[in-house]
C-alpha positions, 0 to 999 in steps of 0.5 A: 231208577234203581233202589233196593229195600228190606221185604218188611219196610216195602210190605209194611208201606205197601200195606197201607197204600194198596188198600186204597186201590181199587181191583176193579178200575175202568182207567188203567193208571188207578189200579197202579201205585206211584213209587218214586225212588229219591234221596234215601227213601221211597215214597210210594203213592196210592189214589182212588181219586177220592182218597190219596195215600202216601207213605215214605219208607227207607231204602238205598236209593242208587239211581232217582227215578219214578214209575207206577206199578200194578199195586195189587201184583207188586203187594202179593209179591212182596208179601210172599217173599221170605221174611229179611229179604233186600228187595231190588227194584230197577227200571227196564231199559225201554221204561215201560217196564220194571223189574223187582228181585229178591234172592233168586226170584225175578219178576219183570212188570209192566209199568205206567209213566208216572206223568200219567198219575193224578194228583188230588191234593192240590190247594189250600188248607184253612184250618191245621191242627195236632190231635192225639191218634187216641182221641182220633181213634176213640171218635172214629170207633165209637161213632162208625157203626152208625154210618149209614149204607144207604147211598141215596141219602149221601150225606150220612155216609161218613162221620161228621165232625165241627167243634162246639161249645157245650158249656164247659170249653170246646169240644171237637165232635164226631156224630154219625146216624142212619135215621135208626141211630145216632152215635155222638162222641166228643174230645176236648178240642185241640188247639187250632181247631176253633171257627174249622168249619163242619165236615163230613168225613166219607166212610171210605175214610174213616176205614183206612184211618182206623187201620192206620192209626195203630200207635195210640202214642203218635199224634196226627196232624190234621189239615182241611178245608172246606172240601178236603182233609188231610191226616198225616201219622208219622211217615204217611200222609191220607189226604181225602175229598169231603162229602159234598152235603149239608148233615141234619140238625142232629141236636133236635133228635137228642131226647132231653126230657126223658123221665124213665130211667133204667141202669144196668149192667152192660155185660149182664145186658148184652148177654141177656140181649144175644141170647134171647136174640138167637131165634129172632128172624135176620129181617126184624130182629126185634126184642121187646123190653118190659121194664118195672119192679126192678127187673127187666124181662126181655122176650123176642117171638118168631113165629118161623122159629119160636120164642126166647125171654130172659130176665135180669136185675136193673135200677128202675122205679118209673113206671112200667113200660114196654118198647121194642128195638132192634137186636143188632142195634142194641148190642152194637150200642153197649159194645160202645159203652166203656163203664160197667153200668149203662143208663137208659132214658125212655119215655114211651114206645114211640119215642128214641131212647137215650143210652149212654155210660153211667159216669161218662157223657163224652159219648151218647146213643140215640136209638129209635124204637121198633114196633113190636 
């Protein structure tokens, strides 16, 4: 194989693969990238046997040819040549190694055959789509937070995505929770998606596709089936195993007959929200909410550190109530919110609460209360 291309089409190309690697891996062939020269391009492949990333850059293929290279190494090379440098790269005569040139440095690297890497996006894709990387981006970054870190409870680790009905045409519907909140975003749902059958999208997943969708202008093709999904944004394609699990019934947790309505200002919120929690403890940052009489008293006491309140202004003509939650939650939550009013609707301290934007119900919070 002998191929040469410009430092930035090989950094930006291996950017997105390597991160797919692990630093750690117990089967040598994983921590290495499959680059294959051929044509007018390189195409280079990265996997971690769950997640398979591929992305094709343009190059000056003299010699066709493959191997597999440390990915990690081959990154920070690249990365710390000199911008505008032409990269060379050409298998060693022995084919277990390969060297890479640009100007004056030379590096001879130790390879892998290529036979030796896995392929995991064999089979078929029932279901085929095109969605705007926007609409794709927007369901991501609203619902990922609230992906659960708790492995014993699998099923929550990702985000969870199906197309519904919900009076007014169908949606193409992303939710994600924890037990503690639920995050549910939806978009009109693109043609070729109805009947898809519901998946649950791995956290790992949804991280690399929000570092890959960059152009809210492309479109992105989307394939799955009942155990894998593939994406593909321009030249690179993210092909990714299914969580294997069935998610809760969500819509029993989505209060509806909450009558106590409270709207805010967001920012007035969040701001109130951060200060009072500076003296919170790290383990309970719990802030109680006293709402009545138009304003809103926010007040958290630690007994290590001591205690904050803060008062603001809201729309409320329910009756008073009192209700604690999480600090985190709570600014995580608003910093999802697009509108400058956000809407709260309580029923009692026991009981989740609902939050959403004033004007948009594309987008809804659910968030259960803390003992306080």
């Amino acid at each position: 194989m002998r191929v040469t291309l410009e430092r930035a089409a090989f950094l930006k190309s291996l950017g997105h693969v390597h991160r797919v690697v692990e630093r750690r891996n117990t089967i040598p062939i994983l921590s290495n990238v499959l680059i294959r020269g051929d044509g007018a391009a390189l195409q280079l492949k990265a996997t971690d046997l769950d997640i398979e990333v591929v992305e094709t850059a343009a190059a000056d293929v003299s010699q066709s040819g493959a191997t597999t290279v440390p990915a990690h190494v081959v990154y920070d090379i690249v990365r710390k040549l000199p911008d505008g440098a032409q990269v060379a790269l050409e298998s060693g005569p022995d084919s277990s190694t390969i060297v890479l040139s640009a100007g004056h440095a030379r590096f001879s690297l130790q390879t892998l055959p290529e036979s030796d890497f896995p392929d995991i996006t064999a089979g078929d894709f029932s279901h085929r789509f095109v969605v705007a990387a926007s609409a794709l981006k927007r369901l991501i970054d609203k619902t990922q937070f609230a992906i659960s870190q708790e492995e014993t409870r699998y099923y929550l680790n990702g985000i969870y995505l199906h197309t519904v009905d919900d009076g007014e045409g169908l949606m193409l519907r992303a939710v994600a929770t924890d037990g503690h909140r639920l995050a549910r975003v939806q978009t009109e749902a693109p043609d070729g998606s109805d009947g898809m059958p519901g998946i649950i999208v791995p956290r790992k997943t949804v991280q690399e596709l929000q570092r890959l969708l960059e152009d809210p202008e492309e479109t992105v093709g989307i394939e799955l089936s009942a155990n894998k999904i593939r994406f593909t944004i321009g030249q690179i394609v993210l092909t990714s195993k299914l969580i294997d699990g069935t998610f809760p019934d969500y819509g029993r947790v989505i209060p509806t007959g909450n009558d106590k309505i409270m709207k805010v200002d967001r920012e007035s919120f969040a701001r109130a929200v951060d200060l009072v929690s500076t003296v919170s403890s790290e383990r309970g940052r719990a802030v109680k909410l006293a709402i009545g009489d138009e304003r809103l008293v926010l007040t958290v006491n630690n007994p290590d550190s001591g205690s904050a309140t803060e008062e603001i202004s809201v729309g409320y003509s329910a009756d008073a109530i009192e209700i604690g939650f999480n600090a985190r939650y709570l600014l995580d939550i608003t910093s999802q919110l697009e509108s400058g009013e956000a809407r709260f609707e309580l029923a009692d301290p026991g009981s989740p609460t609902l939050i959403c934007d004033e004007d948009d119900r594309s987008s809804l919070y659910v968030l259960m209360p803390m003992r306080v």
